[in-house]
N, C-alpha and C positions, 0 to 999 in steps of 0.2 A: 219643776217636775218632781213628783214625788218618788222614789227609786226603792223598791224593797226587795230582796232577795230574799229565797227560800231553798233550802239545800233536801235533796232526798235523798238515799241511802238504798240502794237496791243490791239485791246479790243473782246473778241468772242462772240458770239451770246450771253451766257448767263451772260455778264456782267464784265466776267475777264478781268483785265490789263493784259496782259502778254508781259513780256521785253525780247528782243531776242536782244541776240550778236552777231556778226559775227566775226570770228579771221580768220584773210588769215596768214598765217605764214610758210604756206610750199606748194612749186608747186604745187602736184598732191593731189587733195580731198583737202576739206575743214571740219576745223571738227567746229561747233557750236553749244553752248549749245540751243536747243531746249526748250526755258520757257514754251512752249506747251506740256512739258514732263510731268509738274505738273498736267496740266487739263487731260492728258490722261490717266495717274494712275487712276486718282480720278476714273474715270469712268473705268476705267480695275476693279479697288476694288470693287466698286458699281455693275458691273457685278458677277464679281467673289460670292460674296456677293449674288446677285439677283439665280444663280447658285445653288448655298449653298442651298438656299430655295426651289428651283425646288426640289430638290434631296429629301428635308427631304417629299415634298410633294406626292412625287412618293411613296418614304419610307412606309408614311404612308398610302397611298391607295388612296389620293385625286383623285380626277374626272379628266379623260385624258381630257376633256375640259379644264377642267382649268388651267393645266398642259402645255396645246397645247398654252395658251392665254398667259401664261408668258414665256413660250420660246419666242415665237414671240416679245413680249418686250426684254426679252435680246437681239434676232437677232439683232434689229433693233438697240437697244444700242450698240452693238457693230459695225455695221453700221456706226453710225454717229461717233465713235471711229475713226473708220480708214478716215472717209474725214475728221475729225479734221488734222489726220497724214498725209494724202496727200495733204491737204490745205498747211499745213505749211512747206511741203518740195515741194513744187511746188512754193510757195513764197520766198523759200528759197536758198534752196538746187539748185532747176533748172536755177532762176535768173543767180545764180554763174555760174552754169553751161555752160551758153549760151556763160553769160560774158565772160569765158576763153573759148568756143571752145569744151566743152567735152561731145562729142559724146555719151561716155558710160554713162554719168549719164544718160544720156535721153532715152538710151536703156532700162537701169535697174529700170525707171519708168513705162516705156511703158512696161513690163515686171510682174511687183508688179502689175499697172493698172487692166493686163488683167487677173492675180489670184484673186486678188481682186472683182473682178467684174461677175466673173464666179458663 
């Protein structure tokens, strides 16, 4: 099997390096480590986190305004969650994609896209 790695170099909006590999080592799919997996944690925790605090707020009886004003901040953090994830499988993922010819990844973006976006 022929094995070749290729390294990318991205910096994101808020500053991060993030190093992405690409490994081709077998026909169908391609698997690569995601360094964008680090920044999307961070921000899954941070929600999760952000969550945690809605809950205890409600718990306690806080004001549904205010309650209304940080949902709306998670949403939207989780928002820019997932175009982080499509950013970097659209740079990624699709490139390959085209490269070889495969129909279905392109299906199964357009797919994630329109859940996504709903």
């Amino acid at each position: 099997m022929s094995h070749e790695t290729e390294k990318h170099t991205h910096v994101l909006e808020d500053g991060t390096i993030v190093e992405h590999t690409h490994d081709h080592h077998h026909g169908h799919g391609h698997t690569h480590s995601h360094e964008h997996t680090k920044a999307v944690l961070n921000r899954l925790s941070r929600a999760i986190g952000h969550l945690e605090s809605i809950k205890r707020m409600v718990e306690s009886g806080r004001d549904c305004s205010e309650v209304l004003i940080q949902l709306s901040a998670v949403k939207s953090a989780i928002n820019n969650t997932g175009k982080i994830i499509l950013q970097d499988h659209i740079e990624h993922c699709i490139v390959d994609a085209v490269e070889h010819g495969d129909k279905d990844a392109i299906k199964e973006l357009e797919k994630a896209i329109d859940r996504f976006i709903k």
